[in-house]
C-alpha positions in Angstrom: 267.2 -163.5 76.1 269.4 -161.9 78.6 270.5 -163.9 81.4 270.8 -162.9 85.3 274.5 -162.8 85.6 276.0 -159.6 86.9 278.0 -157.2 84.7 281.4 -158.6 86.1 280.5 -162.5 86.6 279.9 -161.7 81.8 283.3 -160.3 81.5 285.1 -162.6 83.4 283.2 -166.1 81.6 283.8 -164.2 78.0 287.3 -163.2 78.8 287.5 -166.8 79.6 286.5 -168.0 76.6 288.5 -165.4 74.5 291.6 -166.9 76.7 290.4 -170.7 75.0 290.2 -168.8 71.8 293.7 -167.5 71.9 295.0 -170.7 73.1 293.4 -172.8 70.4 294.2 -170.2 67.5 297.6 -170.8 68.4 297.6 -174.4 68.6 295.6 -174.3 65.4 298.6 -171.8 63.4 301.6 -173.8 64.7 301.3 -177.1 62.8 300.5 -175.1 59.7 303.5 -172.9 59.7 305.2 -176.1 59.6 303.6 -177.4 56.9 303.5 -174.0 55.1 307.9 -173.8 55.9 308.2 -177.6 54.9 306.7 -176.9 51.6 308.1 -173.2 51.0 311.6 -175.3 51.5 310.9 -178.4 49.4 311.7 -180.4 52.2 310.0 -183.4 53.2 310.3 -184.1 57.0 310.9 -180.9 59.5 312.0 -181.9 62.9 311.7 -185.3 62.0 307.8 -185.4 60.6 306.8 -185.7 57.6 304.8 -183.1 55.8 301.5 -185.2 55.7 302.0 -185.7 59.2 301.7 -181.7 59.8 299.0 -181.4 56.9 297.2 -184.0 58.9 297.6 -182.1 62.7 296.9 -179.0 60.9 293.7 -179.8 59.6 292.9 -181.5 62.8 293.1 -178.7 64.5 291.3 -176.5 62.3 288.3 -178.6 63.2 288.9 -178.5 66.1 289.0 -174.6 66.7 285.6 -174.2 63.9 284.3 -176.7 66.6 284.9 -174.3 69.4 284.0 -171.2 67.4 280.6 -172.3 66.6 279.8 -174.4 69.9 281.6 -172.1 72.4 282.5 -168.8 71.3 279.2 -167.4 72.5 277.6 -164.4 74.6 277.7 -165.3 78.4 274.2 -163.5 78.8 272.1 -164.1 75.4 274.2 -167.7 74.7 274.4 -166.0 70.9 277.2 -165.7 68.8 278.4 -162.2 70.1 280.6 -160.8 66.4 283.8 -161.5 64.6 286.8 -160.3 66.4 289.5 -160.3 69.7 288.7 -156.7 70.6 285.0 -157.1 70.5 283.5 -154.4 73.5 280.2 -155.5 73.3 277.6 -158.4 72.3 275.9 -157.9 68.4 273.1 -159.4 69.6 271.8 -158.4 72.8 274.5 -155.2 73.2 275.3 -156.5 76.8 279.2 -155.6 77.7 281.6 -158.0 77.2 
């Protein structure tokens, strides 16, 4: 169901939310390259943590992010889960520009 938000006031809130997106991707890849260059270098600790440590913000944050993706990353005008994908022009569901 479409909403009554103008053309511009749907780009800006889903830019918005692909700007949360970004910002949360990254949050979510940083603690796992750590863990991924801890173990690729046998090393227990890196800057002073220990791998579990990163393992353990890692997957924290991955839960965090699948939170977002499935409670937030949404259409601004059908509230449905617009498509996979950064680049996305336009809504899967109800075709509205995003």
């Amino acid at each position: 169901m479409p909403s009554d938000k103008t053309p511009d006031e749907i780009k800006r809130e889903y830019q918005n939310t692909l700007r949360k997106a970004k910002v949360i991707s990254a949050i979510t890849i940083v603690p796992w390259s750590f863990y991924l260059y801890a173990n690729i270098s046998d090393s227990q600790t890196l800057l002073g943590i220990g791998k579990i440590t990163f393992l353990a913000i890692a997957s924290t944050a991955t839960i965090g992010y699948t939170l977002f993706w499935k409670l937030a990353w949404k259409c601004p005008s059908c509230g449905n889960f617009p498509g996979g994908g950064w680049s996305r022009q336009s809504c899967n569901s109800c075709g509205v520009a995003l």
